[in-house]
Structures are given as structure tokens and as C-alpha cells.
TIBAMI-651532 format. One record per atom (N, C-alpha, C, CB): residue in three letters; atom name; residue number from 1; x, y, z. Coordinates in Angstrom, 2 decimals. Each point is the difference from the previous one (the first is absolute). Glycine has a CB too. Layout:
BEGIN
+------+------+-----+---------+---------+---------+
: rest : atom :  nr :      px :      py :      pz :
+------+------+-----+---------+---------+---------+
:  ALA :   CA : NUM :       X :       Y :       Z :
...
+------+------+-----+---------+---------+---------+
//
This chain:
BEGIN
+------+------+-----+---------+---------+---------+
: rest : atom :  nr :      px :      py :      pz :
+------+------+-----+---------+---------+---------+
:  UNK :    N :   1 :    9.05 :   32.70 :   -8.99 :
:  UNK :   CA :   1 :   -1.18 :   -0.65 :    0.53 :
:  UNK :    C :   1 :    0.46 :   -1.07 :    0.99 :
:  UNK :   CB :   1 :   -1.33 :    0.45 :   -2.13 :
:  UNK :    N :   2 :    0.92 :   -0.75 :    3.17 :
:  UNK :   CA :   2 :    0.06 :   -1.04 :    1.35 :
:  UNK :    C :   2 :   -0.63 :   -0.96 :   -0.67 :
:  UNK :   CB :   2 :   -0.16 :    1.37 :    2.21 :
:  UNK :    N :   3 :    1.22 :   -2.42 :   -1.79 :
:  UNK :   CA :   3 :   -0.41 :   -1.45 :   -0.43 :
:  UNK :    C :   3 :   -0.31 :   -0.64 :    1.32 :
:  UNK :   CB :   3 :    1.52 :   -0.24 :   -2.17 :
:  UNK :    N :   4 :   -1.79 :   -0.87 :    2.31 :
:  UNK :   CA :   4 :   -0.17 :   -0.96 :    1.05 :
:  UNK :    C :   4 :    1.42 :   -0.58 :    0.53 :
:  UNK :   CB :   4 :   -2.34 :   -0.58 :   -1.07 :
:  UNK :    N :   5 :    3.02 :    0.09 :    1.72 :
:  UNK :   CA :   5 :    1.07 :   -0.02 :    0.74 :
:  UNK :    C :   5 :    0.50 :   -1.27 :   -1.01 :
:  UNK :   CB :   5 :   -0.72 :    1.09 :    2.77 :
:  UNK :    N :   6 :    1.73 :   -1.11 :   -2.98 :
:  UNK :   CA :   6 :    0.88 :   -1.28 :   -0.74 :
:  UNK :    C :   6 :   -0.31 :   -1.46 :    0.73 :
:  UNK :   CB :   6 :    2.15 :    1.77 :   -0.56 :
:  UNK :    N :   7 :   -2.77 :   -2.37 :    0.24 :
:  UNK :   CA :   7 :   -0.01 :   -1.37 :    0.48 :
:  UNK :    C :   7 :   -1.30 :   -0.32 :    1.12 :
:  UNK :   CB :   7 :    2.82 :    0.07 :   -0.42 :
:  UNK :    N :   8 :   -3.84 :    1.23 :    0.07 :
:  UNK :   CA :   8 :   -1.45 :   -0.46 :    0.60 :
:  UNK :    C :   8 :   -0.32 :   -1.07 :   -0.62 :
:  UNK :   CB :   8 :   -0.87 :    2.03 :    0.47 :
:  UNK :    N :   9 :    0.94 :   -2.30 :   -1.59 :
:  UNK :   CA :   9 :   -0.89 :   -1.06 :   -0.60 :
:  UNK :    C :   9 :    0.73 :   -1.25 :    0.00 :
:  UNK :   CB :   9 :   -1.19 :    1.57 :   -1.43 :
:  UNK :    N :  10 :    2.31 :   -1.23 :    1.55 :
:  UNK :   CA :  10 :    0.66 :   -1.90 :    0.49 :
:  UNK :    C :  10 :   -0.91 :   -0.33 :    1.27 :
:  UNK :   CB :  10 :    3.10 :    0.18 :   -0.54 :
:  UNK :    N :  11 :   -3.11 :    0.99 :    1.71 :
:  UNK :   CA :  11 :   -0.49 :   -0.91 :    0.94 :
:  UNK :    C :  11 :   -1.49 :   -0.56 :    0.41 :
:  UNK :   CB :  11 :    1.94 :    1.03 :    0.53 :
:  UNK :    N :  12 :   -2.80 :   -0.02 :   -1.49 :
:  UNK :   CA :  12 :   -1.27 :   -0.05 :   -0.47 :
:  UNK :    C :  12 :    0.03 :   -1.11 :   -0.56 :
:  UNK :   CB :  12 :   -0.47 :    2.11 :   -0.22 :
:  UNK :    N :  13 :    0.93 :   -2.75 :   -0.20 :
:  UNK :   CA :  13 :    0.04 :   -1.54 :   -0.98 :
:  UNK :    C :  13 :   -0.66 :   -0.90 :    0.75 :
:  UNK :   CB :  13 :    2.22 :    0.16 :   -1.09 :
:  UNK :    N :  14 :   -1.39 :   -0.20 :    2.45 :
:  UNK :   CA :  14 :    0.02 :   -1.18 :    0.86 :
:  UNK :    C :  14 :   -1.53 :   -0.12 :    0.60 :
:  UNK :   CB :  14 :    2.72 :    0.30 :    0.63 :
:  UNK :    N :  15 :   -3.17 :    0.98 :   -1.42 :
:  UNK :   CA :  15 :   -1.44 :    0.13 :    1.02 :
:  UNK :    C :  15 :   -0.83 :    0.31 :   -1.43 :
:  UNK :   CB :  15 :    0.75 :    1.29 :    2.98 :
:  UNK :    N :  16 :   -0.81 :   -1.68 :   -4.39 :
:  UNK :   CA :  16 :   -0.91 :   -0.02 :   -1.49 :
:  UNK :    C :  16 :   -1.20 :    0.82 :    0.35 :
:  UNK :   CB :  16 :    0.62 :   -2.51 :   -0.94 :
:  UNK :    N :  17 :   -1.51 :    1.55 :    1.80 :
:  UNK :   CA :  17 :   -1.37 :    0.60 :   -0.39 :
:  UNK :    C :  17 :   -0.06 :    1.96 :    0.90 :
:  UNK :   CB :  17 :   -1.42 :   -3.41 :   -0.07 :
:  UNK :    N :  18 :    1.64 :    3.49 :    0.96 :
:  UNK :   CA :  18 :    0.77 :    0.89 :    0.90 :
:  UNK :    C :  18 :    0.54 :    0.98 :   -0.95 :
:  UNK :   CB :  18 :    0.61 :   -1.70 :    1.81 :
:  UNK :    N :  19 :   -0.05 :    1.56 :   -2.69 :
:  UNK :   CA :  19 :    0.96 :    0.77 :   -1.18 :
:  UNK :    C :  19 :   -0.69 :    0.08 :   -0.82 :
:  UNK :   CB :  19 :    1.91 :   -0.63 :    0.24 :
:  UNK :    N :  20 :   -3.09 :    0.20 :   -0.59 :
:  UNK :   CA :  20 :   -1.29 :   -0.32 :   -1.34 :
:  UNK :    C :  20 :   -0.54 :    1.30 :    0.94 :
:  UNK :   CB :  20 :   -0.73 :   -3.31 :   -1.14 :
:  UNK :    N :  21 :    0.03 :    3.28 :    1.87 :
:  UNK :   CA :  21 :   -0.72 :    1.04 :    0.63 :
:  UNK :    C :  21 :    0.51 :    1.13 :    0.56 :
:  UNK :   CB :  21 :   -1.14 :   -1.57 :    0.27 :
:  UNK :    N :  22 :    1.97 :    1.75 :   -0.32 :
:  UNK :   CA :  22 :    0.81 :    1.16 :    0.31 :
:  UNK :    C :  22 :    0.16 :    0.88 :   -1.47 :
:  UNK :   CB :  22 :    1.37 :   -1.41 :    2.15 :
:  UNK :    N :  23 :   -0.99 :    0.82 :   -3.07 :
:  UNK :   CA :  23 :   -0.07 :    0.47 :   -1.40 :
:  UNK :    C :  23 :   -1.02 :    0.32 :   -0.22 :
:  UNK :   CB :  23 :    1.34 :   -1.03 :   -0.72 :
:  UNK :    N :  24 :   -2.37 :    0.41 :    0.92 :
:  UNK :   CA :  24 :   -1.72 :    0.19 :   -0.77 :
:  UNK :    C :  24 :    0.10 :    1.44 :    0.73 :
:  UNK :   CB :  24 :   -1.85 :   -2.80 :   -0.11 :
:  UNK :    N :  25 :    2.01 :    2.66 :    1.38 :
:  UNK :   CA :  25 :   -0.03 :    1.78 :    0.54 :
:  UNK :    C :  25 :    0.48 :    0.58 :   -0.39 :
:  UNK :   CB :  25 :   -0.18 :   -0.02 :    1.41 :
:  UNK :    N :  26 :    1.42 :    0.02 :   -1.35 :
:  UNK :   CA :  26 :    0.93 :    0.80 :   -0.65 :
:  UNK :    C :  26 :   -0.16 :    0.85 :   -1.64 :
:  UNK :   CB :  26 :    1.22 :   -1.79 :    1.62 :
:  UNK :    N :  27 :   -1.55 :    0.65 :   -2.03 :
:  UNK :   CA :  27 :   -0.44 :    0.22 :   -1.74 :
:  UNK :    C :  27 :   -1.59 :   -0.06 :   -0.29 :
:  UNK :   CB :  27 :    2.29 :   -1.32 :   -0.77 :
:  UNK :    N :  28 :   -3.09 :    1.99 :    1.15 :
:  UNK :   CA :  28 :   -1.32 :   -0.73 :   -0.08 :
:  UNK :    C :  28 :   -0.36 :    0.23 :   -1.19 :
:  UNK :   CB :  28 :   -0.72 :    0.14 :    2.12 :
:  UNK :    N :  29 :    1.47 :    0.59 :   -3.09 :
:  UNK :   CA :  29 :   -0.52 :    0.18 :   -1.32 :
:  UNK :    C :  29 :    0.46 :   -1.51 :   -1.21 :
:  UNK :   CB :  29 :    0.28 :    3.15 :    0.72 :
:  UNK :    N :  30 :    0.28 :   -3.54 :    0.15 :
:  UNK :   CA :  30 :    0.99 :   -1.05 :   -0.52 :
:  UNK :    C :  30 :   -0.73 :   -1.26 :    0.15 :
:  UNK :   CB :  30 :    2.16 :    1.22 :    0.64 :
:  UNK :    N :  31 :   -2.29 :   -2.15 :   -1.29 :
:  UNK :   CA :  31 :   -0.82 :   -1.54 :    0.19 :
:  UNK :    C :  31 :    2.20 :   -1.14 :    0.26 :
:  UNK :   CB :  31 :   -3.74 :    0.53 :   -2.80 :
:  UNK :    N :  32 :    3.49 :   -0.67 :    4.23 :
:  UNK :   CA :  32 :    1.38 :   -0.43 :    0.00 :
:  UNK :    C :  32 :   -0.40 :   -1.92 :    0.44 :
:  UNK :   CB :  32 :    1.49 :    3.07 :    0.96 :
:  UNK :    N :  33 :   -0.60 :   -3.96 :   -1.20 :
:  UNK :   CA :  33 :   -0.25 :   -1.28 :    0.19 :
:  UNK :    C :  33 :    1.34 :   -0.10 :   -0.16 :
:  UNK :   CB :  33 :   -2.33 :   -0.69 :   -0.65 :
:  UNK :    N :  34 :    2.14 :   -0.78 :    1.05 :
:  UNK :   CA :  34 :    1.63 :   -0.58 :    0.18 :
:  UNK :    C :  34 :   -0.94 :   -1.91 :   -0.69 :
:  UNK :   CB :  34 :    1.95 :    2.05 :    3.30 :
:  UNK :    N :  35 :   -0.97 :   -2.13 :   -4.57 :
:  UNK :   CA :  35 :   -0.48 :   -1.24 :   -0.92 :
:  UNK :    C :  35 :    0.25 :   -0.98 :    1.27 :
:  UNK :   CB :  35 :    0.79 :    0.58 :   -2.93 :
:  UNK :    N :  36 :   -1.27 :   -1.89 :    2.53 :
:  UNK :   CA :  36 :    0.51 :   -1.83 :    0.22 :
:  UNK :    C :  36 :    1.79 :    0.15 :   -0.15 :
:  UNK :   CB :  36 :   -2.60 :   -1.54 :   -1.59 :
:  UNK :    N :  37 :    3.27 :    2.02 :    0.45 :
:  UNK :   CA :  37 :    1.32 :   -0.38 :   -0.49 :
:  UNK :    C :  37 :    0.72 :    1.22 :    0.85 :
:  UNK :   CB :  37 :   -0.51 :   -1.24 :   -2.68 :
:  UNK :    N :  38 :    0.16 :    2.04 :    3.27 :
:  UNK :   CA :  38 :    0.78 :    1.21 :    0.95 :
:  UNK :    C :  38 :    0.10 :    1.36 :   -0.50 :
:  UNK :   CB :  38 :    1.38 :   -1.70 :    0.76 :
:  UNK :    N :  39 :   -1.77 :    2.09 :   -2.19 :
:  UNK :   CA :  39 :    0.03 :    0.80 :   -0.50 :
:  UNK :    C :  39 :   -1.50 :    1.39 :    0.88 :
:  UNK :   CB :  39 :    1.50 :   -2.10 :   -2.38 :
:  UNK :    N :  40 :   -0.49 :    3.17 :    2.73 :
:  UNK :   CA :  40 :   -1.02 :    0.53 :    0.19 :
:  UNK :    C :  40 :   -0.47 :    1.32 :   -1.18 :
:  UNK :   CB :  40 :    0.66 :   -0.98 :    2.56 :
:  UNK :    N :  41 :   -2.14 :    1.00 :   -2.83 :
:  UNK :   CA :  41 :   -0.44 :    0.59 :   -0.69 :
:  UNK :    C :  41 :   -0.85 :    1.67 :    0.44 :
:  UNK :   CB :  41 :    0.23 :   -2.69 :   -0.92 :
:  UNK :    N :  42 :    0.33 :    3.71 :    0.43 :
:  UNK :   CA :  42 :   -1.20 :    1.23 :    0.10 :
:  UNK :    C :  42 :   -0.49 :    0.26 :   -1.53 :
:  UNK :   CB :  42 :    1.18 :    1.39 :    2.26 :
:  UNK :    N :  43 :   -2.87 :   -1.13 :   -2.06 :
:  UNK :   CA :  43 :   -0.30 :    0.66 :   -0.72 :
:  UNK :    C :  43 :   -0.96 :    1.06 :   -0.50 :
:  UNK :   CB :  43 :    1.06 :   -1.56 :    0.19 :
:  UNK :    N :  44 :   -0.58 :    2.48 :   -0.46 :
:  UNK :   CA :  44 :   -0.97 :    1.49 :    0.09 :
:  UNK :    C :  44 :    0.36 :    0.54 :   -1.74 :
:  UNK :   CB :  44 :    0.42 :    0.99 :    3.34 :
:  UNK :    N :  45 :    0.20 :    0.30 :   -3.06 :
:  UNK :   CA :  45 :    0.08 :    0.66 :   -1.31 :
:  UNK :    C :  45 :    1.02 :   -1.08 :   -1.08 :
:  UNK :   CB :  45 :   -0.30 :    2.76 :    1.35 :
:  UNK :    N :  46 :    0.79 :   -3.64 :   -0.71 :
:  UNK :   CA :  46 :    0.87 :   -0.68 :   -0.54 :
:  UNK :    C :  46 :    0.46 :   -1.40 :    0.70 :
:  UNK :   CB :  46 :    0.50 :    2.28 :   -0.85 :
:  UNK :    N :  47 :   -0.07 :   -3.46 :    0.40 :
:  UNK :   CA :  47 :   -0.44 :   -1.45 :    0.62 :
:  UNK :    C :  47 :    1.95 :    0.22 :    0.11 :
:  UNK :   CB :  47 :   -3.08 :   -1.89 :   -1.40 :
:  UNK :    N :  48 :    3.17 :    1.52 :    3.08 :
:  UNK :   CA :  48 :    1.76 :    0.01 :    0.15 :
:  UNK :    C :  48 :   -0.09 :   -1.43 :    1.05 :
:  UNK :   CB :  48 :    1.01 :    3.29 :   -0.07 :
:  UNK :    N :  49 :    0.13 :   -3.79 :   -0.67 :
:  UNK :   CA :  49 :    0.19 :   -1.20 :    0.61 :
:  UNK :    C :  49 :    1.25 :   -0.50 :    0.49 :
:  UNK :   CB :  49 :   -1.65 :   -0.29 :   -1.23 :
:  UNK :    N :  50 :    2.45 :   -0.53 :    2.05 :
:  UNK :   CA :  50 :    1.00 :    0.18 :    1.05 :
:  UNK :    C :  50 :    0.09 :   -1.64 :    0.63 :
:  UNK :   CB :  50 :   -0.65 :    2.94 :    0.60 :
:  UNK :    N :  51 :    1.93 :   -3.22 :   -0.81 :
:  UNK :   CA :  51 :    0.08 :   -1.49 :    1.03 :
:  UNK :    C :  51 :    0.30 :    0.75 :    1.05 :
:  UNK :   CB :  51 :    0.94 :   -2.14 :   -1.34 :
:  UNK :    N :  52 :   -0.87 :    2.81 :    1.83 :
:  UNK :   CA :  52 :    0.28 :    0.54 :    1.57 :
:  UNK :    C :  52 :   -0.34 :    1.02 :   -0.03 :
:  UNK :   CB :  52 :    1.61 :   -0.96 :    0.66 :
:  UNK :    N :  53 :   -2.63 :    1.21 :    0.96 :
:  UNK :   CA :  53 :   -0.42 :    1.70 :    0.38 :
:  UNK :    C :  53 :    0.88 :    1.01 :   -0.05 :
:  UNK :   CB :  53 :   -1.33 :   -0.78 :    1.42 :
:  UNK :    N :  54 :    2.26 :    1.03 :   -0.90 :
:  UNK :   CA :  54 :    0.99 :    1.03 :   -0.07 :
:  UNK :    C :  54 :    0.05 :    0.53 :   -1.70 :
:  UNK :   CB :  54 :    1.46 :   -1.21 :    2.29 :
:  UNK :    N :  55 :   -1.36 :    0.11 :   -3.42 :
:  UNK :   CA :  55 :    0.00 :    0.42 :   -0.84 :
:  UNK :    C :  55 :   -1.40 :    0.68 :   -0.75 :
:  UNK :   CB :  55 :    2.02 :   -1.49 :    0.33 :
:  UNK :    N :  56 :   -3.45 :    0.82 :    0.46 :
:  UNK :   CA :  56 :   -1.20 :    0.62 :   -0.30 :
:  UNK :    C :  56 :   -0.11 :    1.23 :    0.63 :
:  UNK :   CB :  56 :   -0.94 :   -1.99 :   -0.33 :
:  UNK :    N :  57 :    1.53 :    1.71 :    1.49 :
:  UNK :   CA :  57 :    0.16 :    1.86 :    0.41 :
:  UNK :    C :  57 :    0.51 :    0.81 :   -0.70 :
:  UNK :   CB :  57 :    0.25 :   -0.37 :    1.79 :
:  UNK :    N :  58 :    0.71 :    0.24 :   -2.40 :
:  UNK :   CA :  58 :    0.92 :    0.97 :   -0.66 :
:  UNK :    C :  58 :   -0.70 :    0.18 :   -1.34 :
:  UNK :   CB :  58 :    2.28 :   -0.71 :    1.20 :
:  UNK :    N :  59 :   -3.12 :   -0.41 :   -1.72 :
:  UNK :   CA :  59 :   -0.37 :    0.59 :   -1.41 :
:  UNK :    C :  59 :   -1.66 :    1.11 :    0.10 :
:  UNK :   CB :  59 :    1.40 :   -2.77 :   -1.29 :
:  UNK :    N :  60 :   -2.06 :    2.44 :    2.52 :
:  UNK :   CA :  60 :   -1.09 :    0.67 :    0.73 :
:  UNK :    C :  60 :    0.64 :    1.28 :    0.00 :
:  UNK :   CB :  60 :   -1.05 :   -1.87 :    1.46 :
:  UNK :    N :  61 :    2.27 :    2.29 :   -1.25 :
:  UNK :   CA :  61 :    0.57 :    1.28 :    0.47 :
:  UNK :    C :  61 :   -0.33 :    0.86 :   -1.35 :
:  UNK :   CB :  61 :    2.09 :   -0.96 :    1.82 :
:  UNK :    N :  62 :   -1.67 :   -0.15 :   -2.52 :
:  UNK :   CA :  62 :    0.41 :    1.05 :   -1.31 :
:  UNK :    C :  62 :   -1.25 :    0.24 :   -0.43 :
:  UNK :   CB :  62 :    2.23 :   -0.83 :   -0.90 :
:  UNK :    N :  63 :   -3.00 :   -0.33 :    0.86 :
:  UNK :   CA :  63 :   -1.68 :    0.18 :   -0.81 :
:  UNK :    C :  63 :   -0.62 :    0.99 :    0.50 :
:  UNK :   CB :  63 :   -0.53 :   -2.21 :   -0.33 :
:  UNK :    N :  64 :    0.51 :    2.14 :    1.91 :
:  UNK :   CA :  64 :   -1.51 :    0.58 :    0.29 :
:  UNK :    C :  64 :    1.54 :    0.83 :    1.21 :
:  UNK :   CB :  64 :   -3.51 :   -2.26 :   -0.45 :
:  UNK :    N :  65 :    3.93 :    3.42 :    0.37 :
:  UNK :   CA :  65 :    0.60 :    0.97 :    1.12 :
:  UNK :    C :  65 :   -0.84 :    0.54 :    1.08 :
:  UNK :   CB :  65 :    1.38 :    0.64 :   -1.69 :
:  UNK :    N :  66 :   -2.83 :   -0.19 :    1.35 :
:  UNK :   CA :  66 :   -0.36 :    0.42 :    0.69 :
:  UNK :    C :  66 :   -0.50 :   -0.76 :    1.05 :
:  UNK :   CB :  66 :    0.01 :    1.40 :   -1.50 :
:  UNK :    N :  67 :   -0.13 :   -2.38 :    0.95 :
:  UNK :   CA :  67 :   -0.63 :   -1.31 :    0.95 :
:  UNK :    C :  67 :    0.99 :   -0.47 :    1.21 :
:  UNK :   CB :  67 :   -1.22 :   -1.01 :   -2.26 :
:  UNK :    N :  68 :    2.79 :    0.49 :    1.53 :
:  UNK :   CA :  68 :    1.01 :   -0.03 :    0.80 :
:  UNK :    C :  68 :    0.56 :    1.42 :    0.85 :
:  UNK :   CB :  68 :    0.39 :   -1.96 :   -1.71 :
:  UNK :    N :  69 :   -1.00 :    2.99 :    1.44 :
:  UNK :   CA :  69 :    0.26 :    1.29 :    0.99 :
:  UNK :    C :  69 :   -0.94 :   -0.56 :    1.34 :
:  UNK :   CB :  69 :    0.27 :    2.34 :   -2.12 :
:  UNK :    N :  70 :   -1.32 :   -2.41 :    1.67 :
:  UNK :   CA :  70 :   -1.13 :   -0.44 :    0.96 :
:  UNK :    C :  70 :    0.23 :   -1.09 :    0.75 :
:  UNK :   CB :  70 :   -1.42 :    0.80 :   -1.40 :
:  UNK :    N :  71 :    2.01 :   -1.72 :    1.08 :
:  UNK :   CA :  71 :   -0.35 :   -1.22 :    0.67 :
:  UNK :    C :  71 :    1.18 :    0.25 :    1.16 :
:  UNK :   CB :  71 :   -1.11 :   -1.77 :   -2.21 :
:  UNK :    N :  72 :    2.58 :    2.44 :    1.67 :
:  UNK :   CA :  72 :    1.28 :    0.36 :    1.12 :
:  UNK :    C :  72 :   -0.73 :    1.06 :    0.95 :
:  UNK :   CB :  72 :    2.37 :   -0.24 :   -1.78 :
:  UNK :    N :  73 :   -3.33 :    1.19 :    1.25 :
:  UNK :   CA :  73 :    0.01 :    0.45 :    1.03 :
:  UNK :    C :  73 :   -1.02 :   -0.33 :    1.24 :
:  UNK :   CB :  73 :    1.05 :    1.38 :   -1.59 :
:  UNK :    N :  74 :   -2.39 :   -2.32 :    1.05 :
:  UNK :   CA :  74 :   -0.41 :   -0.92 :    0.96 :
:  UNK :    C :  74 :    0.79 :   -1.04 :    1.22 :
:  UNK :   CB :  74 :   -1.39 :    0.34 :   -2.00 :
:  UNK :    N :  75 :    2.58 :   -0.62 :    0.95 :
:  UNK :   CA :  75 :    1.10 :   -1.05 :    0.75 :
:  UNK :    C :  75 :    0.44 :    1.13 :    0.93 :
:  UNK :   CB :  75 :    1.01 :   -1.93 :   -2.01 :
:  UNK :    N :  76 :   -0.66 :    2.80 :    1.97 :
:  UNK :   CA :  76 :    0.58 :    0.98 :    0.75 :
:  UNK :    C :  76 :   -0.51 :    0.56 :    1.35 :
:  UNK :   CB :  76 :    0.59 :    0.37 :   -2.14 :
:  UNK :    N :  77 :   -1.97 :   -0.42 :    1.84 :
:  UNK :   CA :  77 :   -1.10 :    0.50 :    1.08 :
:  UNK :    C :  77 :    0.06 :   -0.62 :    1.27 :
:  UNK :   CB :  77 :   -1.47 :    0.38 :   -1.72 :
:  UNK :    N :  78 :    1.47 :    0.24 :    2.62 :
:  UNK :   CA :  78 :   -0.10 :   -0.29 :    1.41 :
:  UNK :    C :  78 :   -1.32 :    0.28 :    0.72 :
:  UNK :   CB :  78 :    2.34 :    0.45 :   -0.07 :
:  UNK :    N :  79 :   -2.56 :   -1.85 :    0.55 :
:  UNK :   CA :  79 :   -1.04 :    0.13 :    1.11 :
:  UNK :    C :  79 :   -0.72 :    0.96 :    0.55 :
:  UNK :   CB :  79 :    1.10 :   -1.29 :    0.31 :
:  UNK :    N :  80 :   -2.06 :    1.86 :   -0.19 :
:  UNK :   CA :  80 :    0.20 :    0.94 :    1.19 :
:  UNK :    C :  80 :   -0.45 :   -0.57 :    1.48 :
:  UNK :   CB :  80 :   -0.41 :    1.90 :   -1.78 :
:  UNK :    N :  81 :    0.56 :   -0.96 :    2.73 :
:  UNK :   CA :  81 :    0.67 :   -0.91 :    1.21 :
:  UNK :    C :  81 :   -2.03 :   -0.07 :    0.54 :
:  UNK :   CB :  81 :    3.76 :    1.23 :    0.97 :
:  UNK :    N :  82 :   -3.69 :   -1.62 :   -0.11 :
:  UNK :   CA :  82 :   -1.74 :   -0.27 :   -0.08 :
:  UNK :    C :  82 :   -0.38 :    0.96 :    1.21 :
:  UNK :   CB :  82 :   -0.27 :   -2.87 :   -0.88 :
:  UNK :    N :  83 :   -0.60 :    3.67 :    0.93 :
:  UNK :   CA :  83 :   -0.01 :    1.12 :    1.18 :
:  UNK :    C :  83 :   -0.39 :   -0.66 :    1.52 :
:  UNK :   CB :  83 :   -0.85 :    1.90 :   -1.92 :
+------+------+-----+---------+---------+---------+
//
């Protein structure tokens, strides 16, 4: 299964809310937030929680696959060119 590239979400950091909404898309089955103390939280079939995205990504992978199939291959998608 295609993951998201090693170290998207470090640079997604620098930009939180930007990285909050990109997930909500990504996961829309998912209720995702990021606490006051930095912890970020998903929760759907199961409540997964993470001091760092990279590591909420990776546990999203495992929970919900089909979701993380979906969301790489949205990331993947190209434009189309405008006629």
C-alpha cells in the first residue's frame, strides 16, 4: 500500500491549521483535531492518538487502509490542464 512521502508531515507542522484540513479531507470518516498540549487526536472506528503527525499518519494507515489508499492516491492526482 502507498504511503504519503517520509517527512510530509514535518513540513505540514510549520503550517497546523493547513495540516488540520488537509486531514479532515483526507480522512473524512475520521473526527481529527490537534489538542492545546500538541497531541494530535483521530477518531472514528477507534480513538488514535500521537504527539506528532507522521506518527498519526502511520497509525491512520493501519486503522482505516482503505482510507490511506485514498487519500495517496488523491495526493497523487494531477491537475488537469484547463482547455
Amino acid at each position: 500500500m502507498g504511503r504519503p512521502p517520509p517527512g510530509w508531515a514535518a513540513a505540514a507542522v510549520m503550517n497546523e491549521p493547513v495540516a488540520l484540513l488537509l486531514l479532515r479531507h483526507l480522512f473524512p470518516d475520521w473526527a481529527i483535531t490537534r489538542g492545546r498540549e500538541g497531541t494530535w487526536r483521530a477518531a472514528g472506528r477507534t480513538l488514535i492518538s500521537s504527539s506528532d503527525l507522521d506518527g498519526l499518519l502511520e497509525m491512520l494507515t493501519v486503522a482505516d487502509p482503505d482510507a490511506a489508499r485514498r487519500a495517496v492516491r488523491l495526493l497523487k492526482e494531477r491537475p488537469s490542464a484547463a482547455p
